[in-house]
py3Dmol code that shows the C-alpha trace and the ligand (Angstrom):
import py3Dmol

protein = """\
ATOM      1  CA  UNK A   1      77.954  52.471 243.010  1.00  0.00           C
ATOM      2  CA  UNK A   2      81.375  52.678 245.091  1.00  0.00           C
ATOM      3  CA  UNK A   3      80.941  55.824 246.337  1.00  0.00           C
ATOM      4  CA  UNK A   4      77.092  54.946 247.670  1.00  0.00           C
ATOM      5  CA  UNK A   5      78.418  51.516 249.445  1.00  0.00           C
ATOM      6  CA  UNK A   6      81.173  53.983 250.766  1.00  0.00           C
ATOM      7  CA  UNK A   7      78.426  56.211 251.941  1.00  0.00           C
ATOM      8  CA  UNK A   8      76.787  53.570 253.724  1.00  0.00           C
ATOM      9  CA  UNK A   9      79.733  51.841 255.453  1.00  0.00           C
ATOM     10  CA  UNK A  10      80.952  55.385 256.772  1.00  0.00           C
ATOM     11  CA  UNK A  11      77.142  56.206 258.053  1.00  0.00           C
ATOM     12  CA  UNK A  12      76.710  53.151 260.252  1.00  0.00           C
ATOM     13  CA  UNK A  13      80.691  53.708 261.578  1.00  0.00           C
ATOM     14  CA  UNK A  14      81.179  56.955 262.368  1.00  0.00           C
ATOM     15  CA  UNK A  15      85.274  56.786 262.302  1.00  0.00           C
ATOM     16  CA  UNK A  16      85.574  54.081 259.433  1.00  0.00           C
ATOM     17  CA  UNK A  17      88.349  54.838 257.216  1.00  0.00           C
ATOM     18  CA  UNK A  18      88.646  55.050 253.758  1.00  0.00           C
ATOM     19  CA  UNK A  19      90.623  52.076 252.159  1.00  0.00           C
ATOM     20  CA  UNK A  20      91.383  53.642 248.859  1.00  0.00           C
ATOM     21  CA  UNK A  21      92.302  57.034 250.623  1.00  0.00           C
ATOM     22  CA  UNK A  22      94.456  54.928 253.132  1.00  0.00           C
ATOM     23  CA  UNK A  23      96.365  52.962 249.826  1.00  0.00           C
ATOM     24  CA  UNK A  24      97.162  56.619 248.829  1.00  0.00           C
ATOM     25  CA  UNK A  25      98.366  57.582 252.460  1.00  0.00           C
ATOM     26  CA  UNK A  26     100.490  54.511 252.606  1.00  0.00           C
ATOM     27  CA  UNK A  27     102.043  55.067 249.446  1.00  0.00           C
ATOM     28  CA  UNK A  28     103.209  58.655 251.075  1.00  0.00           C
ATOM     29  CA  UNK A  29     103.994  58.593 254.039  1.00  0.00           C
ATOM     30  CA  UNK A  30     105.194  54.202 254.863  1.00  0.00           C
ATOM     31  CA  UNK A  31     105.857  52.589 251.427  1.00  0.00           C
ATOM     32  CA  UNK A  32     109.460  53.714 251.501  1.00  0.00           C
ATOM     33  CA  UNK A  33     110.405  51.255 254.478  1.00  0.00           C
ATOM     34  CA  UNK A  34     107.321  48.958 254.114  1.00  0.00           C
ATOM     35  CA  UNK A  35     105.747  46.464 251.791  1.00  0.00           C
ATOM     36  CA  UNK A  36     101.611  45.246 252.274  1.00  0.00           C
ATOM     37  CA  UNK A  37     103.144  41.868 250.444  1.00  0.00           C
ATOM     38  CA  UNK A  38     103.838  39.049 252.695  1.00  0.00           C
ATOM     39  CA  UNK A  39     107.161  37.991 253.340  1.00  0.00           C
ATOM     40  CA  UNK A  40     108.724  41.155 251.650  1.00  0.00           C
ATOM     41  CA  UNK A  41     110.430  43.626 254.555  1.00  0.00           C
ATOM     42  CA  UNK A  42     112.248  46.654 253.313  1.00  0.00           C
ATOM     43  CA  UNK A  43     113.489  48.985 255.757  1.00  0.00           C
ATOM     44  CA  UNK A  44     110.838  48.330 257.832  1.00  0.00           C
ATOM     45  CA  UNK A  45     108.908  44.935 257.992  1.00  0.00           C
ATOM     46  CA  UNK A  46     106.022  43.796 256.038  1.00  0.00           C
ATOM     47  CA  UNK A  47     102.873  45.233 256.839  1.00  0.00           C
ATOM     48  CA  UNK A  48     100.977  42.603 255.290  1.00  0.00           C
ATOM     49  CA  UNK A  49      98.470  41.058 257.829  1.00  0.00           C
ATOM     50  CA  UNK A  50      99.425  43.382 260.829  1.00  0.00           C
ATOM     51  CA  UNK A  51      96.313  43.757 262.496  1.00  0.00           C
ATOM     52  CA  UNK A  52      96.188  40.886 264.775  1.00  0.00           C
ATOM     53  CA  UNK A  53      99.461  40.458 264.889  1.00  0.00           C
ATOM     54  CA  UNK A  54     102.301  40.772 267.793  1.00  0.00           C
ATOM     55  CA  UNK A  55     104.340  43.539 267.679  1.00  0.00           C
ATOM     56  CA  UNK A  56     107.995  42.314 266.540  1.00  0.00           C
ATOM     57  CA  UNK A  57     106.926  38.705 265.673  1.00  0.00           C
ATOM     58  CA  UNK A  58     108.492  38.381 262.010  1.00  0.00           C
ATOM     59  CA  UNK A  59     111.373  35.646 262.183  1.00  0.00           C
ATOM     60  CA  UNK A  60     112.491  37.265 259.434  1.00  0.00           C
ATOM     61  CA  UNK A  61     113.528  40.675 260.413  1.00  0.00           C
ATOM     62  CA  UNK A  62     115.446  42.308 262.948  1.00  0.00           C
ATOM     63  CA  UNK A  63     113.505  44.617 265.120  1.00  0.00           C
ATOM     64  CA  UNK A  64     114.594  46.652 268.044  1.00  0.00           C
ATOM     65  CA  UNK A  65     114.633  45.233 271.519  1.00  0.00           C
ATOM     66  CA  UNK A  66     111.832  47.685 272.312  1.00  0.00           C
ATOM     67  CA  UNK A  67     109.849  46.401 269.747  1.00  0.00           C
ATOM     68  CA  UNK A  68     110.313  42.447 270.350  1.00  0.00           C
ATOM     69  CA  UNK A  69     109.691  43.068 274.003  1.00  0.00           C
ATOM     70  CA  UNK A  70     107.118  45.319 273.757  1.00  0.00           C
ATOM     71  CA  UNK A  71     104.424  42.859 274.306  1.00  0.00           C
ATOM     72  CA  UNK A  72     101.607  44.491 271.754  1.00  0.00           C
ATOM     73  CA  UNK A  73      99.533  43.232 269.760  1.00  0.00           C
ATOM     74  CA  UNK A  74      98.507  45.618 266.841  1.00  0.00           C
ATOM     75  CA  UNK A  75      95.364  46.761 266.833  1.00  0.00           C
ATOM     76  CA  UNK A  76      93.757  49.866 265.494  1.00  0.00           C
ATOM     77  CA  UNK A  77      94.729  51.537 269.355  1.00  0.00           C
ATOM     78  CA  UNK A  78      98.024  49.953 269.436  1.00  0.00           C
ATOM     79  CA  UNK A  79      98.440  51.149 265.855  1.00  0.00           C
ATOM     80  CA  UNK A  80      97.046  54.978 266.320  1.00  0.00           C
ATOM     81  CA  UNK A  81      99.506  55.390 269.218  1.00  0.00           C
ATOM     82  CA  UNK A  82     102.429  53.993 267.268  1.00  0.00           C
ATOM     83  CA  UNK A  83     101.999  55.619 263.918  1.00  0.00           C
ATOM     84  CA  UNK A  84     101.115  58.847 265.459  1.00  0.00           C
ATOM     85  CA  UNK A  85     103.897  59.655 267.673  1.00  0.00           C
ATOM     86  CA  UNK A  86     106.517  56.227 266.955  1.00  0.00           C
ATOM     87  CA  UNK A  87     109.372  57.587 268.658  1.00  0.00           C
ATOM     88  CA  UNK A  88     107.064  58.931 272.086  1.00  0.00           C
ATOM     89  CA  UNK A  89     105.317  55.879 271.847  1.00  0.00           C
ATOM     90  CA  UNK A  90     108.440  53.309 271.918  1.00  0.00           C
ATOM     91  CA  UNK A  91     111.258  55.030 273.595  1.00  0.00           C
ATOM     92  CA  UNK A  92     114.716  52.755 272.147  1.00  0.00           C
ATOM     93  CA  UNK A  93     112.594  51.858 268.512  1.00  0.00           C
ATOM     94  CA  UNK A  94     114.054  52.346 265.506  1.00  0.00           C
ATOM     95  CA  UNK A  95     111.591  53.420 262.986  1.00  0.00           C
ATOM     96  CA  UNK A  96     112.509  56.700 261.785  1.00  0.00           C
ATOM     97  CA  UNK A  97     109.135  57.964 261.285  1.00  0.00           C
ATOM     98  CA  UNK A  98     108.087  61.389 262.503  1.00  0.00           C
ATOM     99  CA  UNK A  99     104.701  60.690 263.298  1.00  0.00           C
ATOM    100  CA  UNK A 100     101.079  60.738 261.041  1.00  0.00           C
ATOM    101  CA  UNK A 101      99.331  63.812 262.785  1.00  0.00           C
ATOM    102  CA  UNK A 102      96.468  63.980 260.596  1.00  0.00           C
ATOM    103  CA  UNK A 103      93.729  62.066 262.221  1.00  0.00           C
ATOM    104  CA  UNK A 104      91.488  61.537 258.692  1.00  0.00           C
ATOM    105  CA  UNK A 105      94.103  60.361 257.223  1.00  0.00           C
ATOM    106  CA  UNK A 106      95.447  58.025 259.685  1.00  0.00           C
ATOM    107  CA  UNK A 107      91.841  56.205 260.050  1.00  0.00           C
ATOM    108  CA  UNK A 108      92.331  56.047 255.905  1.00  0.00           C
ATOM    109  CA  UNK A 109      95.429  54.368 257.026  1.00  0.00           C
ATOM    110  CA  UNK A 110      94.069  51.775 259.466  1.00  0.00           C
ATOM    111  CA  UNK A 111      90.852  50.600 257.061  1.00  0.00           C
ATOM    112  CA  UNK A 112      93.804  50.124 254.670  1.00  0.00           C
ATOM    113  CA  UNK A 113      96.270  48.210 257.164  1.00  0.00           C
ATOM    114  CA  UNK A 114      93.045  46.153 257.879  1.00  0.00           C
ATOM    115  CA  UNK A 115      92.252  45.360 254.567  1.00  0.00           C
ATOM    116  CA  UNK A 116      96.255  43.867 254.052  1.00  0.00           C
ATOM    117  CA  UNK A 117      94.912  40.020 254.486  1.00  0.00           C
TER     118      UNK A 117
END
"""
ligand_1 = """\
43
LIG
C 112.086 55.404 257.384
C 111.509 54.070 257.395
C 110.096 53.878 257.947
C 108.945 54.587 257.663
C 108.785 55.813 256.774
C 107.874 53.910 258.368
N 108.368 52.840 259.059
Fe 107.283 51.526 260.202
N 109.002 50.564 260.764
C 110.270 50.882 260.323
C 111.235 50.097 261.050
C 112.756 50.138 260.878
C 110.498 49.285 261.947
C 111.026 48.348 263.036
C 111.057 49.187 264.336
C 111.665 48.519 265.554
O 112.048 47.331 265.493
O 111.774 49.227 266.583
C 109.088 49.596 261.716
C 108.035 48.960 262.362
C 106.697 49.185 262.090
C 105.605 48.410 262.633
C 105.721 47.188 263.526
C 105.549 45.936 262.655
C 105.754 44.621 263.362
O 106.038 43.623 262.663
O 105.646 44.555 264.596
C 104.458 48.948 262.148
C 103.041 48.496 262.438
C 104.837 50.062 261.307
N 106.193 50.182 261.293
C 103.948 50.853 260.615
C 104.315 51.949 259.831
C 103.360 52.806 259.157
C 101.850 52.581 259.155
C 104.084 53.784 258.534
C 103.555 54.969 257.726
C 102.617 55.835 258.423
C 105.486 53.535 258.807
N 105.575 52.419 259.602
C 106.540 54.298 258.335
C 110.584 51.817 259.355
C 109.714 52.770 258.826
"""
view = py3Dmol.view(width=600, height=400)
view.addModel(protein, "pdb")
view.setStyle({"model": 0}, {"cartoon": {"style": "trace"}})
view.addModel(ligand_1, "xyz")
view.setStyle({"model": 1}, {"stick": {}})
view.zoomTo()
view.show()
């Protein structure tokens, strides 16, 4: 049953992401600095409810000047650029993340991020 409803989400959006893949991706590669619960930052702030949100907006934690004024709003483009290359992509940040180059796995990623609500 999951895997035909998966079928059928992925054949009418081409790019959708896998959400259980993108659980497993998070776990790798961002749970060490991040937490999808709200209100819990670790490292890095929570990630819960992201998309839609402004970049740097948590009272709660203290970003980077880059980040606070970079004036984003997160977004699955705003969010592939980031993720991808975080250091390229916002020069003075200070997540000390190499970069997600594989694109399957990063839209696994963003169907995940998306589902954090
Ligand atoms: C080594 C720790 C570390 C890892 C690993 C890491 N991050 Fe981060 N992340 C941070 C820190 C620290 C910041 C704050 C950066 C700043 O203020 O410049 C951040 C910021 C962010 C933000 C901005 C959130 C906001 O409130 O504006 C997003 C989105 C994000 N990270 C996503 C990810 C994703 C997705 C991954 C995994 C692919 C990841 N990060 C991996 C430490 C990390």
């Amino acid at each position: 049953m999951m895997a035909a409803a998966t079928c059928l989400v992925q054949a009418a959006h081409a790019q959708v992401g896998d959400v259980k893949r993108g659980a497993d991706v998070f776990a790798a590669e961002c749970s060490e600095c991040h937490s999808p619960r709200a209100g819990k930052n670790k490292k890095g702030p929570s990630v819960y409810a992201v998309v839609g949100r402004k970049a740097g907006e948590l009272p709660d934690f203290k970003y980077s000047d880059a980040m606070r004024n970079s004036g984003w709003n997160w977004n699955a483009d705003t969010l592939r650029r980031y993720v991808t290359q975080p250091r390229r992509a916002l020069p003075g940040g200070t997540m000390k993340y190499d970069g997600l180059a594989d694109a399957n796995a990063l839209e696994d990623l963003l169907a995940y991020l998306s589902s954090l609500k």
